[in-house]
C-alpha positions as CSV (number, residue, x, y, z in Angstrom):
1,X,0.0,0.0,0.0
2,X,1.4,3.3,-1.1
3,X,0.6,6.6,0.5
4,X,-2.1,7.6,-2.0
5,X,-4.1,4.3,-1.6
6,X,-3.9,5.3,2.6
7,X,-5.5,8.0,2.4
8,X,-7.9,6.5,0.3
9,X,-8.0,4.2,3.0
10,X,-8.7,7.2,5.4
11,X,-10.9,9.1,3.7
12,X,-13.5,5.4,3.3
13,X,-13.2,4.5,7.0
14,X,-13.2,8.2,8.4
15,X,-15.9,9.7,6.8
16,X,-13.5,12.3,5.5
17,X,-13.0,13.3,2.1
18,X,-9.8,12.8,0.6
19,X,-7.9,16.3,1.1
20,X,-9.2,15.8,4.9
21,X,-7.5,13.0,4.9
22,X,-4.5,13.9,3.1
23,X,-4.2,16.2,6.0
24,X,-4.8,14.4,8.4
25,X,-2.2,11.6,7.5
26,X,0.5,14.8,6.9
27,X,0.0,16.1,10.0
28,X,0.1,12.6,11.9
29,X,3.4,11.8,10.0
30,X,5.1,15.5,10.6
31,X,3.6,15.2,14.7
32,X,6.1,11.5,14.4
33,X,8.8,13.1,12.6
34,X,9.1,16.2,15.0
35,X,8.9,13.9,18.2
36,X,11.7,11.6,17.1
37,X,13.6,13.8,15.6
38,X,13.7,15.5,18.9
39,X,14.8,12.5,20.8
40,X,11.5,11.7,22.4
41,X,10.2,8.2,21.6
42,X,6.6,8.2,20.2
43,X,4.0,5.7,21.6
44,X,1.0,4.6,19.7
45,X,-0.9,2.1,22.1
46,X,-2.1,-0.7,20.6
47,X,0.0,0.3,17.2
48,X,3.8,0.4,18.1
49,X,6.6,2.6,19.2
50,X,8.8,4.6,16.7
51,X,12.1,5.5,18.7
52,X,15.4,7.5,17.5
53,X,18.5,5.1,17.5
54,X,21.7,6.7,17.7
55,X,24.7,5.0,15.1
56,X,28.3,5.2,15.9
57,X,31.2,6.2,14.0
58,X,32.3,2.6,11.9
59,X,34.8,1.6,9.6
60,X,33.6,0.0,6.3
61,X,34.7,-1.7,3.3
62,X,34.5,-0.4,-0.4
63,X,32.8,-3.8,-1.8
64,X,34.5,-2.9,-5.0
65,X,37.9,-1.6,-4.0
66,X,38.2,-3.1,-0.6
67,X,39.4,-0.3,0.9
68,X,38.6,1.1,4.1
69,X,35.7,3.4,4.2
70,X,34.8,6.0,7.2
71,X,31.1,6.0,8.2
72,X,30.3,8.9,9.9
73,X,27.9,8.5,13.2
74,X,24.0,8.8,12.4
75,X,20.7,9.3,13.6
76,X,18.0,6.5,12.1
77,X,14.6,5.5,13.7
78,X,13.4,2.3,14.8
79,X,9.9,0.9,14.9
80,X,8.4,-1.8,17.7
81,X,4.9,-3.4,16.7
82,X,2.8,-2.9,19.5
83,X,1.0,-5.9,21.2
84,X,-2.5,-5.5,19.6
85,X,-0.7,-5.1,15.8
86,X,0.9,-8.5,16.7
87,X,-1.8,-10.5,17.7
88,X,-3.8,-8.8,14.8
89,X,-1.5,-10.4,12.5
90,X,-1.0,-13.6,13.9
91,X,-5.2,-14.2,14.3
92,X,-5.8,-13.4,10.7
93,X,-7.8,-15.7,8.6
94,X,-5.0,-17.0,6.7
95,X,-3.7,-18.3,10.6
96,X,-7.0,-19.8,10.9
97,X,-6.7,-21.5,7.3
98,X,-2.9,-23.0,8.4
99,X,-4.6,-24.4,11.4
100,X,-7.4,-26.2,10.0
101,X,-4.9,-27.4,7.0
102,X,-1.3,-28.3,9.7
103,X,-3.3,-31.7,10.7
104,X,-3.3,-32.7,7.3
105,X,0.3,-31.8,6.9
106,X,2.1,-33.5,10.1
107,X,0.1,-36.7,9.4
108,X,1.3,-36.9,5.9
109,X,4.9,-36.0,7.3
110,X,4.9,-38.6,9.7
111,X,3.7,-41.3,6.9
112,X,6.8,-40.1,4.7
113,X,8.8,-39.2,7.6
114,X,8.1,-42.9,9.0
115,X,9.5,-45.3,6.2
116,X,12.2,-43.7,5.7
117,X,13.5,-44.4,9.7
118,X,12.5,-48.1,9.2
119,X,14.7,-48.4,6.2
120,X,17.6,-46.2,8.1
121,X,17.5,-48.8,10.7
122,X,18.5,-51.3,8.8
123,X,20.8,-50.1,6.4
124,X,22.7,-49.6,10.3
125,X,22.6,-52.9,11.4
126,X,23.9,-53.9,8.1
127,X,26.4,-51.7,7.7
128,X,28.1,-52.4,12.0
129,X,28.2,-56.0,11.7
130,X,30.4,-55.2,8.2
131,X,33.5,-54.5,10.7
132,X,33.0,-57.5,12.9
133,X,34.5,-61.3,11.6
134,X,32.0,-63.1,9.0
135,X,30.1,-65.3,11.7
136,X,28.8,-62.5,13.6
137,X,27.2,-60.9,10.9
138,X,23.3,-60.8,11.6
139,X,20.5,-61.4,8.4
140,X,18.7,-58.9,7.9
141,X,14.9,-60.4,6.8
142,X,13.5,-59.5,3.4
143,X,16.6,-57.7,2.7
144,X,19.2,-58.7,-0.1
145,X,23.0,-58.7,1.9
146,X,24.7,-56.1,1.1
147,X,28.1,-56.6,-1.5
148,X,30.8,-56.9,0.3
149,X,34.3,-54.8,-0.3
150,X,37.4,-56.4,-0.3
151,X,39.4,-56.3,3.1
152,X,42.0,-53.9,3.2
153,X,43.0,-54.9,6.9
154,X,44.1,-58.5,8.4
155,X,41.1,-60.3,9.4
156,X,40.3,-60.1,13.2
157,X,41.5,-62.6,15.8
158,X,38.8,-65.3,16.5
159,X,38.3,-66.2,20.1
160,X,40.4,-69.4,20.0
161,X,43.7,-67.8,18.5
162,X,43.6,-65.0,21.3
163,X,43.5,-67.9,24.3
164,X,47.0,-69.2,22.8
């Protein structure tokens, strides 16, 4: 919304016609601008809080150069939603649509998200027993065995050849 489609805005919901309203909106805006630029912090209730912030001196960077740049310090403004604006927001009717429509979406996540642990489970057990000696290896049921790759190390001891 731009500021011509505001005070259209205005003038429907005020009653006002649209140089009223025009006025109105100016005068709101230069009553903001004066406050804050004066230091003080202006409090809507229910709307938000526009506050002056103070910026310090900095070094910056020429992103085409490189070079070091000196920022000077500056005065900007900062805006805080006020508690009704929030909760305005977050209880629209699209929340209420997400709502009705996240039941539908976790079910079909935990149906997707659910074969794919079962087959992560296995493809674990298959791949521990790999480092153990051939007769431990467990079979995994309905699964073919995995290839095997050829053994880079010396087999491992049995229990026999580590009594001797």
């Amino acid at each position: 919304m731009n500021k011509t489609e505001l005070i259209g805005q205005i003038s429907d919901r005020a009653a006002l016609g649209r140089r009223e309203a025009e006025a109105a909106l100016d005068a709101t805006i230069d009553a903001i601008t004066s406050s804050v630029r004066g230091g003080d912090a202006v409090r809507i209730t229910g709307f938000g809080t526009f506050k002056p912030r103070n910026r310090a001196a900095r070094v910056g960077r020429n992103p085409q150069t490189g070079a070091s740049v000196r920022i000077k310090a500056s005065r900007g403004i900062a805006f805080a939603a006020g508690a009704t604006l929030k909760s305005n927001l977050n209880s629209s009717a699209r929340a209420a649509a997400k709502k009705a429509a996240a039941p539908a979406r976790k079910t079909v996540a935990k149906k997707a998200a659910a074969p794919a642990k079962k087959a992560a489970a296995p493809a674990k057990k298959a791949a521990a027993p790999a480092k153990k000696a051939p007769a431990a290896k467990k079979a995994v049921v309905g699964k073919a065995p995995a290839p095997r790759k050829a053994a880079s190390k010396a087999p491992a001891k049995t229990a026999a050849a580590r009594k001797r």
